[in-house]
Phi, psi and omega in degrees: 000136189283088205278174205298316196302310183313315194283330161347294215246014135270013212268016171251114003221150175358354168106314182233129183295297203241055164097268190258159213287152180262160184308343185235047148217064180280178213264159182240204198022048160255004171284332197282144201229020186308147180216076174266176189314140164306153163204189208248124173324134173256119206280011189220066160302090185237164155253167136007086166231136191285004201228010194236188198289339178248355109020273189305324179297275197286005154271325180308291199311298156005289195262344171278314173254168183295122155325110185160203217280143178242125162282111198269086189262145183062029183296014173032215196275006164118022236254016168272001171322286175289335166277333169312303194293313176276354166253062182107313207287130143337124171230164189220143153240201173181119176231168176235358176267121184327305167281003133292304166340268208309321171285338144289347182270312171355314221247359181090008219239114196296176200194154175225140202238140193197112201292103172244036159288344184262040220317353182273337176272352184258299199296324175295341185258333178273359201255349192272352189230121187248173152084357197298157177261314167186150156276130168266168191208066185275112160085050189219263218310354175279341154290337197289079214310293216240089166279359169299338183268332148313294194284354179264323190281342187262013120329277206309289189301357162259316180308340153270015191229047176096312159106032168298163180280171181235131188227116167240165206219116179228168189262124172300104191287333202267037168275155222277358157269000195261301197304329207276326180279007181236346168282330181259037176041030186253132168202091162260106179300147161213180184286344169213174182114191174283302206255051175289132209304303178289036149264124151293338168221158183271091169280136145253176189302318196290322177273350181277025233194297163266016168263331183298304198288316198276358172289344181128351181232155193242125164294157200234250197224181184236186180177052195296169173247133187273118187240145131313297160289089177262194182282358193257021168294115186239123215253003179251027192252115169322295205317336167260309164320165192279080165225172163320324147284309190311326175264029207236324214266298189292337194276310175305353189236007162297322188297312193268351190215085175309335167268049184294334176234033122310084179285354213173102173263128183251110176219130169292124192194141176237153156337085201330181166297294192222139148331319190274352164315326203265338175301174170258144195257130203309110159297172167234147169319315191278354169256022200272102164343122183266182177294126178327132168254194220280318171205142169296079160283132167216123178265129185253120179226153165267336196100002177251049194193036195277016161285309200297318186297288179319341180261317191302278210300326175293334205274299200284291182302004163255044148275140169268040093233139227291000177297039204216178172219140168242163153260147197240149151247099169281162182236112160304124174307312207094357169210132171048041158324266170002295172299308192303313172340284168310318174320300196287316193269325158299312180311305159284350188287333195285340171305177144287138198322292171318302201301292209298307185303359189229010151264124144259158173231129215230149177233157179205149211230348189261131186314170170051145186321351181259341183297326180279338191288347176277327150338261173342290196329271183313008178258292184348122176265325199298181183272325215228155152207163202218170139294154158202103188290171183241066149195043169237187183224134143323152142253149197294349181277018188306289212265353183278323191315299174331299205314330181284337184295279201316322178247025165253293203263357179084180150301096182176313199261178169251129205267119164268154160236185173274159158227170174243177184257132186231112184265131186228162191247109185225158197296164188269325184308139179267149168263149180295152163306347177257358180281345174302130153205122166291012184240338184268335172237020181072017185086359204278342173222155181224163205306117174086343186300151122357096180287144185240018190195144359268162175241205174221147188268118141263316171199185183243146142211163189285116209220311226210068183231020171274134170306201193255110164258111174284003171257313171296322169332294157346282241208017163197138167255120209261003180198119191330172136309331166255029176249339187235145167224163204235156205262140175292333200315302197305277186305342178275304175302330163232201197243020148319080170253198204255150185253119248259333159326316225269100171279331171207160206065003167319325166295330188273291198294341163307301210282330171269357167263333175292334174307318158358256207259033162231145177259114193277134187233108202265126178239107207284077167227133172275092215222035177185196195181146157234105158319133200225068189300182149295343165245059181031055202231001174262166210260330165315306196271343177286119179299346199251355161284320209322294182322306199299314217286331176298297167350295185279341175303285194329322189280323183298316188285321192282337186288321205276354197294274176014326201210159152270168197262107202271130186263093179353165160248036179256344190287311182323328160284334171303299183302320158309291186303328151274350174303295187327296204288302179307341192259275160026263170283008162280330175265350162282321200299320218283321181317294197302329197291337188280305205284321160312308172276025170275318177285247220327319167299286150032275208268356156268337164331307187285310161332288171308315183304322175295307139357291172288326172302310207268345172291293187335289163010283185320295195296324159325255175017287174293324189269345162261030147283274232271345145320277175328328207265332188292340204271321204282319199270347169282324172319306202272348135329286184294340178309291193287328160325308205279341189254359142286338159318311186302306178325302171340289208282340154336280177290334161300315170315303206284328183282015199254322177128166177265161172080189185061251177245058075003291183313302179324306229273305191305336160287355186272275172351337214232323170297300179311328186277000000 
């Protein structure tokens, strides 16, 4: 069996700073060819690289510490040493395995041989090197049997010696190629690497985090080193690969483990203040936490609409049950904060007392529409939390709905409810800038905003009552922000916040991505009213938002085009059944179009007869014309026959003489035209 002090002084270096050895990084001290008493080759030889994990050891140390001495413990051959030294710094190392010794002192590089599983031998060697600015523990403590006794004696011993930082570097088990090989029943050990055959412990960020804190040290900052591609990287594994699962496999371990493509935590650290930081700290009765309650109601306001904010909040204290908290976020503008502020805080004194106890009110100061609600997010106490804009309302049956939901389905899903829509009638006028005072009009509006008060109720209808469909769902959004609540789990368990991006549609693209990896469950109560004004004063409804909101539809189908789309498997009979129904109306559709055209033959049928009837008509017509024109031009033939006769005979009368039948012959003439 290998004792801890042995494996302690194998700990150089994890073998690989950044997984696999990189090409500009071979091994040193091997030309000496010195042949003194044998000794067991030492196996974690690396150089030097700006690009690997001591890379990093020596840009952190750079920028955090003072110049002067750095203590290498367990510092194998050294191999952050000469860049430590060129960027200013004293370097020592301490080691207890022989052939590093040797290869370090070969390279010049002073050195202390020191067991330091031992603390009477660690306190002694440190006590032989003073003055240090900070120690490193690069790649050691995953070696280590107990490094908590390490890291508590050298806690001690720096909180009396100056207080140096401590900068330690260990290898990440939860990256995200160690999970994709433990999901496909694979856990490979190797000879260097994340999982190298000599580590006695495993680290992730949450357990390395509580071996530091209860030792006695505090974090400064990190610098972790990022590998995509680790040594447990299998590039003939579906699971790592570019397929459909595998990439449903990264998006889901982006969520749950921001450090999934962490090969290497580089982390900065001092000394607690005292010991009793690290001690558990005395409670007083009266700080004693009451039980979380059942849901977190959160409101996000500027302060500017608090007649409305006031029905809401009115709203919330006529749940009949009493099992909520709500939080108010003000979000600060950059104008006239202060006043609204003060606005917003005269506004809860005037509640009622019980209602002020079940209100916090919290600030938030970072731009854009998403900033209070992660605000909220992280405030939120309840097991569930909800939304409430503030200038929509509860039903009182709200918070009793959840609570009956929680005790059919557990803690877990996300509860969709109904809303009904309440269309109200309010004046249309922007008030001028000089027409304003916030001590004259309560605050109730601010300069150019849109007036909300006072309205008239035109009517209620029931508007937002379809259960939760994840395929319309895609491309229309069916459900208010006060229609869904969420298990507090989901944000405690991933880095799932409101996307900081997201200025509209925030709510949608929150709700379809927590669907992701939650089952949404619908509990059919119309449990909430959304105010629907008359000015556009609602932001769905402001014509001069319309682009953004296309804008933000388009940007939400391009994130989710990005990943695949994980379904309940019920969507599959939803999708039959629509399959079914679209076969239906397709055979209903092809009926009217047969019957349409059947009238439509019909009635051109009739046409064409009619039609036909009237060219026959026509051609009649035309053929008693072209008669008529035939009768009229024989006619006018004969016409002219006859009055040349008559000329004829005209001129013979005359030549004959005048008077007697001349006369005759000329009333016959006159008769003829």
């Amino acid at each position: 069996m290998i004792e801890p002090s042995q494996r302690i002084d194998v700990a150089k270096k994890n073998g690989r700073p950044n997984g696999k050895t990189e090409p500009d990084q071979g091994k040193i001290g091997a030309a000496d060819t010195t042949t003194s008493a044998p000794v067991e080759p030492f196996p974690y030889i690396f150089r030097y690289s700006p690009e690997s994990v001591y890379g990093n050891v020596v840009r952190l140390a750079a920028r955090y510490i003072a110049p002067g001495l750095i203590v290498d413990l367990g510092a194998g051959v050294g191999a952050v040493g000469t860049p430590l030294e060129e960027a200013g710094f004293e370097y020592v190392a301490v080691e207890r395995d022989e052939e590093a010794l040797r290869l370090l002192t070969q390279r010049g590089i002073q050195n202390h041989e020191c067991d330091l599983s031992a603390p009477a031998s660690l306190g002694k060697t440190l006590d032989a090197i003073t003055g240090a600015k900070a120690y490193l523990l690069i790649d050691v403590l995953e070696h280590l049997e107990h490094p908590e006794i390490v890291l508590q004696s050298l806690a001690a011993y720096a909180h009396e010696h100056g207080s140096p930082y401590l900068l330690v570097s260990v290898p990440n088990v939860s990256h995200r190629d160690v999970a994709y090989n433990l999901l496909g029943g694979h856990w490979n050990i190797t000879e260097t690497g994340l999982l190298d055959r000599t580590h006695l412990h495993f680290f992730a960020a949450s357990s390395l985090s509580k071996l530091l804190t209860a030792s006695g040290w505090q974090l400064v900052t990190r610098d972790d080193f990022v590998l995509r591609h680790s040594d447990q990287y299998d590039p003939q594994s579906l699971l790592h690969n570019e397929s459909l699962l595998g990439d449903f496999l990264r998006y889901v371990s982006d969520t749950f483990n921001p450090d999934n493509q962490i090969n290497q935590f580089l982390w900065l650290l001092k000394p607690s203040a005292s010991h009793a930081e690290t001690a558990i700290p005395e409670v007083k009765p009266d700080a004693i936490a009451t039980k979380p309650p059942l849901v977190s109601l959160l409101i996000r306001t500027q302060g500017r609409r608090n007649d409305l904010l006031t029905e809401a909040l009115y709203s919330v204290y006529a749940q009949d049950c009493d099992d909520y908290e709500a939080v108010i976020c003000f979000h600060k503008s950059g104008h006239h904060d202060d006043v609204l502020l003060n606005g917003l805080r005269d506004l809860m004194r005037e509640l009622p007392v019980h209602l002020q106890t079940k209100i916090r009110l919290i600030e938030c100061a970072e731009q854009g529409r998403s900033a209070p609600l992660n605000a909220l997010v992280e405030a939120a106490r309840g097991d569930y939390f909800g939304f409430l804009d503030d200038d929509d309302l509860l039903f009182a049956r709200h918070v009793s709905t959840l609570k009956r939901g929680v005790e059919t389905h557990g803690i877990g899903p996300i509860f969709q409810t109904f809303a009904a829509r309440r269309r109200t009638s309010v004046r249309k006028k922007k008030p001028a800038p000089d027409d304003f005072s916030f001590e004259a009009q309560g605050n109730t509006v601010a300069q150019g905003d849109v007036v909300t008060y006072p309205y008239a109720v035109e009517s209620i209808e029931s508007a937002w009552i379809a259960p939760y469909d994840p395929l319309t769902q895609q491309y229309a959004n069916d459900i208010p922000n006060c229609c869904f609540l969420v298990p507090r789990l989901l944000v405690e368990q991933t880095n799932m916040r409101f996307r900081l991006d997201f200025d509209l549609a925030e709510d949608w693209e929150f709700l379809m991505r927590a669907a992701q990896f939650l089952k949404v469950v619908t509990l059919p109560e119309i449990t909430a009213a959304v105010n629907v004004r008359n000015n556009e004063s609602n932001t769905v409804q402001n014509a001069d938002l319309q682009p953004g909101w296309a804008v933000a539809h388009r940007r939400r189908l391009d994130e989710q085009a990005k990943r695949p789309i994980l379904l309940d498997g019920h969507i599959a009979r939803l999708l039959f059944r629509r399959h079914i129904e679209t076969a239906i109306k397709r055979e209903q559709l092809e009926g009217q179009v047969a019957a349409h055209a059947t009238q439509m033959a019909a009635q051109m049928t009739t046409q064409m007869t009619t039609q036909a009837a009237q060219i026959a008509e026509n051609e009649r017509l035309i053929a008693w014309a072209h008669d008529l024109e035939r009768t009229l031009a024989e006619t006018q033939q004969e016409f002219q026959r006859q009055t040349a006769w008559a000329r004829d005979l005209e001129q013979q009368v005359q030549s004959r003489g005048r008077g007697g039948p001349l006369s005759l012959v000329r009333r016959i003439m006159r008769r003829g035209h």
